[in-house]
Every structure is written in structure tokens, then in C-alpha cells.
Backbone as CSV, one residue per row, in Angstrom:
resi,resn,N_x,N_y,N_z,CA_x,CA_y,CA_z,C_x,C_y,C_z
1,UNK,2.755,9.857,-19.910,1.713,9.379,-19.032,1.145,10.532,-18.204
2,UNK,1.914,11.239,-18.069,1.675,12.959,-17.069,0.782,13.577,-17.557
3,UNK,0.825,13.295,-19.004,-0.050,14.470,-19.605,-1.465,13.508,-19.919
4,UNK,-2.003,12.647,-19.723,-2.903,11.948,-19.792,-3.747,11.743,-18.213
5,UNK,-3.130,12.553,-17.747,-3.845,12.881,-15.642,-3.882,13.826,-15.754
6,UNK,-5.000,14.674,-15.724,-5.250,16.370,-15.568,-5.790,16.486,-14.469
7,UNK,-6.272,15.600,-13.403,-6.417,16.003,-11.784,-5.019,15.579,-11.062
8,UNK,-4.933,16.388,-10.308,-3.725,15.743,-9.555,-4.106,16.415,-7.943
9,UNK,-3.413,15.632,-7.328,-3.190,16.251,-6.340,-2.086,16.015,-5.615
10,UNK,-1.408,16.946,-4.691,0.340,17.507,-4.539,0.068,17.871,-3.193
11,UNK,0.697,17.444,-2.531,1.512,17.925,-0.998,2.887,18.645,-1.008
12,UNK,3.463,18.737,-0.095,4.380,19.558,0.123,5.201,18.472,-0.730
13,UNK,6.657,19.191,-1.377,7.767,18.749,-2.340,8.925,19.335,-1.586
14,UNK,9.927,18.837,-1.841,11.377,19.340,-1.540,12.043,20.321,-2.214
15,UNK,11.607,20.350,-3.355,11.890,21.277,-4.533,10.864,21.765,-5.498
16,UNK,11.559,23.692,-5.742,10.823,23.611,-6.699,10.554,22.965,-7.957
17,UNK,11.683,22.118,-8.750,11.690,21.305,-9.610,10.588,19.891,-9.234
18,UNK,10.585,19.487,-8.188,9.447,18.399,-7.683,8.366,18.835,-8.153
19,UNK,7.835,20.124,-7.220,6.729,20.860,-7.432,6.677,20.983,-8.968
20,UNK,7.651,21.335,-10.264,7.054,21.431,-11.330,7.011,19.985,-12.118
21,UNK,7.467,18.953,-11.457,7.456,17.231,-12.087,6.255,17.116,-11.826
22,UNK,5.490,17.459,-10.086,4.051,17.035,-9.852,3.128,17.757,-10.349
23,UNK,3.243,19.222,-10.704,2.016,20.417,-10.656,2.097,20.785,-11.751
24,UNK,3.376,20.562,-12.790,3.165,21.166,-13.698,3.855,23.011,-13.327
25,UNK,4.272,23.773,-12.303,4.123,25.073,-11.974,4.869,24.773,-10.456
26,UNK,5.844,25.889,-10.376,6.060,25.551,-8.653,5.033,26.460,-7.605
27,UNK,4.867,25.797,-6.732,3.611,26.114,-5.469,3.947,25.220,-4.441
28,UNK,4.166,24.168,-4.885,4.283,22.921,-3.712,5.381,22.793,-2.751
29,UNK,6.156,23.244,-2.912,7.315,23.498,-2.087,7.095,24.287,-0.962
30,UNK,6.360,25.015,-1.193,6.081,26.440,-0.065,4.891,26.002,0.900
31,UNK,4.120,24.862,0.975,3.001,24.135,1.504,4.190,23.906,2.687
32,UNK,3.585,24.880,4.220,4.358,24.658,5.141,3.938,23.983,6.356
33,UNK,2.452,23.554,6.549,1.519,22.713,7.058,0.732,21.211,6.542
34,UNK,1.318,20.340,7.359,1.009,19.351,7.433,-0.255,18.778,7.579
35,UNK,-0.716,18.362,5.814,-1.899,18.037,5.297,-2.387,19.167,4.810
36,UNK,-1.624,20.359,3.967,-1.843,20.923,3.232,-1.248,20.568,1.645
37,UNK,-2.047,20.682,0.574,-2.103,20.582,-0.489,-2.773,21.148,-1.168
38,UNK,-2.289,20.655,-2.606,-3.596,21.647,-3.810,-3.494,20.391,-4.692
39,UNK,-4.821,21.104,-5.001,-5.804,20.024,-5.601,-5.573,21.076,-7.246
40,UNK,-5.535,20.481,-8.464,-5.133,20.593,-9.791,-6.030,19.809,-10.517
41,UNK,-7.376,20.755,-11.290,-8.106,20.122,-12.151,-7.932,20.952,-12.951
42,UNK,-7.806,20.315,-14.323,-7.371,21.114,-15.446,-6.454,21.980,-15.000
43,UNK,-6.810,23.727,-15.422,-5.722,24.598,-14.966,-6.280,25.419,-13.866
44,UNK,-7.703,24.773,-13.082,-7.975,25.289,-11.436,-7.430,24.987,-10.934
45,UNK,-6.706,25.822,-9.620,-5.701,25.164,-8.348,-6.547,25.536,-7.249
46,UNK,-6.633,24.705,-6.533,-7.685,25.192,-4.955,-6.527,24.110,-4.182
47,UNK,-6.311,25.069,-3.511,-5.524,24.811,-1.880,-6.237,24.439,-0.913
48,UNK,-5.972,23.079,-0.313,-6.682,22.416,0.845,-6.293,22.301,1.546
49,UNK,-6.929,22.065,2.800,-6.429,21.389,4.283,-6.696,19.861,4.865
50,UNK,-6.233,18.837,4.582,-6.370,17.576,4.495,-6.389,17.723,6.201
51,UNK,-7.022,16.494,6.642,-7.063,16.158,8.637,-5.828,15.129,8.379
52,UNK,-5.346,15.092,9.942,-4.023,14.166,9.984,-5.075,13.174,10.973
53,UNK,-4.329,12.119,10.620,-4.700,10.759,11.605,-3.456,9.927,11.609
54,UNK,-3.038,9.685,13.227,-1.536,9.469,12.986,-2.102,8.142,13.336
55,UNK,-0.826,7.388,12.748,-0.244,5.667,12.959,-1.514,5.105,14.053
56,UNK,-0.945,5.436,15.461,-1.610,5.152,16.473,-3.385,5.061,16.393
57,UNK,-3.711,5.919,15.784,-5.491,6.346,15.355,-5.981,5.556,14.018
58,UNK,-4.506,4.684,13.491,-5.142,4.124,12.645,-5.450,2.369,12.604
59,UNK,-4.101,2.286,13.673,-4.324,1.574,14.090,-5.481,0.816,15.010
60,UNK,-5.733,2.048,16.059,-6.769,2.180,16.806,-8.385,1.377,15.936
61,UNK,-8.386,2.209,15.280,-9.822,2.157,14.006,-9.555,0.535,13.651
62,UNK,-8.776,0.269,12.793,-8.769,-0.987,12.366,-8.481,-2.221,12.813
63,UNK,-8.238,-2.095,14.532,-8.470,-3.404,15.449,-9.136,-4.443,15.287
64,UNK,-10.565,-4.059,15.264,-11.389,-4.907,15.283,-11.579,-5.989,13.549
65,UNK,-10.987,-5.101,13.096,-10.917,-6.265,11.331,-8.829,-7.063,11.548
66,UNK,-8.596,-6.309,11.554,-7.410,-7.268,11.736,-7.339,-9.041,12.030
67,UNK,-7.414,-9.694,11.478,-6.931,-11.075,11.940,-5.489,-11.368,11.713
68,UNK,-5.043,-11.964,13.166,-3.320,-12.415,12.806,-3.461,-13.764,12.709
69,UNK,-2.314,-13.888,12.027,-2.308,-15.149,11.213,-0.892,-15.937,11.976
70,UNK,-0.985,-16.577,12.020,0.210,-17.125,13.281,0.906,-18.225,12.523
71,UNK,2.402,-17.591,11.891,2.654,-18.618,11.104,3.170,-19.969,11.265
72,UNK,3.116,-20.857,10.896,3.374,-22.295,10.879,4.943,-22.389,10.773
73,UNK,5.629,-22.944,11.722,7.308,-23.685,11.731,7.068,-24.816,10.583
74,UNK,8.021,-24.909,9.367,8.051,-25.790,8.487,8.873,-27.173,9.681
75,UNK,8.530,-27.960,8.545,9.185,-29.241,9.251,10.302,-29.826,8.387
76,UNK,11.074,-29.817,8.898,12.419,-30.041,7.663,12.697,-31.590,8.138
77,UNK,12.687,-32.454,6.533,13.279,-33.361,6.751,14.290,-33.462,4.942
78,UNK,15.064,-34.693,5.913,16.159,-35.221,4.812,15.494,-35.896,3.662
79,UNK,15.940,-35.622,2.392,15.723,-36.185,0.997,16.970,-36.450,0.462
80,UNK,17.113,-37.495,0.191,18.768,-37.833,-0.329,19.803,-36.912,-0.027
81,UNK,20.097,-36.354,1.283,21.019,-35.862,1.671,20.785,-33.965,1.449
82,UNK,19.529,-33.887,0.446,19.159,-32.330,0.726,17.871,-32.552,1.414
83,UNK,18.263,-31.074,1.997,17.348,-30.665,3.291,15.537,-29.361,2.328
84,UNK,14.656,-30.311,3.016,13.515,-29.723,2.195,12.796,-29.572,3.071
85,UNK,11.771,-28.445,2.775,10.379,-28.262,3.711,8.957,-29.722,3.682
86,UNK,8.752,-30.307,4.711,7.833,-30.973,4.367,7.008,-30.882,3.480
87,UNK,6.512,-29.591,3.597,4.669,-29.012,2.201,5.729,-29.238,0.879
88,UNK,7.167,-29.370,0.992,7.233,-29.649,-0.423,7.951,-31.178,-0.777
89,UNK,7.871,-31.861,-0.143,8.354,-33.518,-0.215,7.942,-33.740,-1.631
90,UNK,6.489,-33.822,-1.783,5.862,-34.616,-2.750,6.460,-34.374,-4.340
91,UNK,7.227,-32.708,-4.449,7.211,-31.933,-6.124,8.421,-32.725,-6.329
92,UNK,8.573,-32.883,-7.715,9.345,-33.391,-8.403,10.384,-32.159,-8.771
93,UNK,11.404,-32.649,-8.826,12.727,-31.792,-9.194,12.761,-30.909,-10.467
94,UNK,12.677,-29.526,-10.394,12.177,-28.831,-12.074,10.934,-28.610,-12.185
95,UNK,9.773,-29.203,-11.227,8.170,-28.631,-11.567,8.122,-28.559,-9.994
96,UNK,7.053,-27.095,-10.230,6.315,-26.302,-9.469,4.836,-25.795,-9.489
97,UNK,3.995,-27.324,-8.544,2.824,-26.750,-9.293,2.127,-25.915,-7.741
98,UNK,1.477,-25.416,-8.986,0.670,-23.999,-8.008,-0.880,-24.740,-7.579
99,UNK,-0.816,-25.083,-6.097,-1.872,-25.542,-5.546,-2.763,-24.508,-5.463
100,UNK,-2.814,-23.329,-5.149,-3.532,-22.444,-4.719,-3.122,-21.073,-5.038
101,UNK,-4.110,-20.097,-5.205,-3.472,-18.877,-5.202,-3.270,-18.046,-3.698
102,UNK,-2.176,-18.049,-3.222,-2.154,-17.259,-1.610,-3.107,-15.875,-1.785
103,UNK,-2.596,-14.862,-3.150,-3.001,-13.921,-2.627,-4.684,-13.452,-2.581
104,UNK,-5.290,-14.725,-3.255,-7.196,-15.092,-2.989,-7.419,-15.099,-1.548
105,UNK,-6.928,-15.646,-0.316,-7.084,-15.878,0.594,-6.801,-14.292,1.592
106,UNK,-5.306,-13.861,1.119,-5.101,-12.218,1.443,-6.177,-11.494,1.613
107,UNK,-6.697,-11.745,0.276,-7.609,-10.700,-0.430,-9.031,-10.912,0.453
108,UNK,-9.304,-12.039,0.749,-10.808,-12.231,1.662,-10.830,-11.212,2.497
109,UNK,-9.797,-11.087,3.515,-9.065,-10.420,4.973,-9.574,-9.318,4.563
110,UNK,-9.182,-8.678,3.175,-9.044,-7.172,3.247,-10.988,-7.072,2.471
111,UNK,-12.135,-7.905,2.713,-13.699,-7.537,1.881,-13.978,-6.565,2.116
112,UNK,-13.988,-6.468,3.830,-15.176,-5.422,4.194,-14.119,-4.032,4.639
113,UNK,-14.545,-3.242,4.284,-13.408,-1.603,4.482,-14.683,-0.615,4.786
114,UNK,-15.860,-1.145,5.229,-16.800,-0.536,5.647,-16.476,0.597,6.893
115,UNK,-15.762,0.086,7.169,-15.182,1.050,8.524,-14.367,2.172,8.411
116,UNK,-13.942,2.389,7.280,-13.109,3.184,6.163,-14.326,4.658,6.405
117,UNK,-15.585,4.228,6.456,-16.515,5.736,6.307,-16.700,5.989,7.470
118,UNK,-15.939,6.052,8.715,-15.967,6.785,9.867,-14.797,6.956,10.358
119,UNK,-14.146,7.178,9.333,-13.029,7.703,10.005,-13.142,9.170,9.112
């Protein structure tokens, strides 16, 4: 599969053996600044300086899209002596049907990433 990706790109590695799993060549190990890398097209190597944006700044940025979702306490009641979640009273023992797909609804949350081009 390695040899079917001829761009790559590599940050710092722990080893030179890392550096030759990712690059093909060791270099990557010796990357002693944070958000430095090289960039690997074909057999060009150009060494970059990536910007850091920590946790806090990213958080910061993506405030305003965030929605929390505040989850719901199930309601447990008795069924012949086993204990079940209400949303599932109705299924029959051995079938599981799929009302909905959850991760369609996920996926709405994450449309707009418009805000992605200013950072």
C-alpha cells in the first residue's frame, strides 16, 4: 500500500527506522522543532515549517459551531423479571430493528467547516 502513496508527508519520528517506514530514507528523526516536517513528492524532499495552534485556540475557533447535546437518563422498567431500557420495550427477543441511522444526524452537526478557512 506504501508504494502506491508517493506524496507523503512526515514529522518528527522516534527512530531512524520510523523515519525509513514513513520517508522511505532517515531525516525525520532529526526534525527538532515543533511543526517541522518534510514534505516527499516523488523523490523531492522540501522541509517545512507547519504553525502550531494549541488545544485551547482550537477550541476557542470552534465555539460558536459546537452544539451540546444533553443526554437523555433511560427509564428502566421491569419485563418479566429482566430489567430493560424503555426506547427498547417494544423489540422482540433476537430482532433488532434499526429505526434510524444515528450517525446521519452526527453528520448534520459536522455541514458547515466554513470556519476551517480562518484559521
Amino acid at each position: 500500500m506504501k508504494a502506491n502513496i508517493s506524496n507523503r508527508i512526515v514529522f518528527h519520528t522516534e527512530s531512524e527506522k520510523d523515519s525509513v517506514i514513513c520517508l522511505d530514507e532517515v531525516g525525520a528523526e532529526t526534525l527538532d522543532i515543533k511543526g517541522r516536517g518534510i514534505l516527499k513528492v516523488g523523490s523531492n524532499k522540501t522541509v517545512f515549517q507547519g504553525f502550531y495552534v494549541s488545544d485551547d485556540e482550537v477550541k476557542e475557533y470552534i465555539k460558536p459551531y459546537v452544539v451540546n447535546k444533553k443526554a437523555v437518563e433511560p427509564v428502566v422498567v421491569s419485563n418479566n423479571g429482566n430489567t430493560i431500557f424503555d426506547k427498547y420495550k417494544d423489540f422482540k427477543p433476537g430482532f433488532i430493528e434499526n429505526k434510524k441511522n444515528d450517525n446521519v444526524e452526527d453528520a448534520e452537526d459536522l455541514k458547515d467547516l466554513s470556519f476551517l478557512k480562518n484559521i
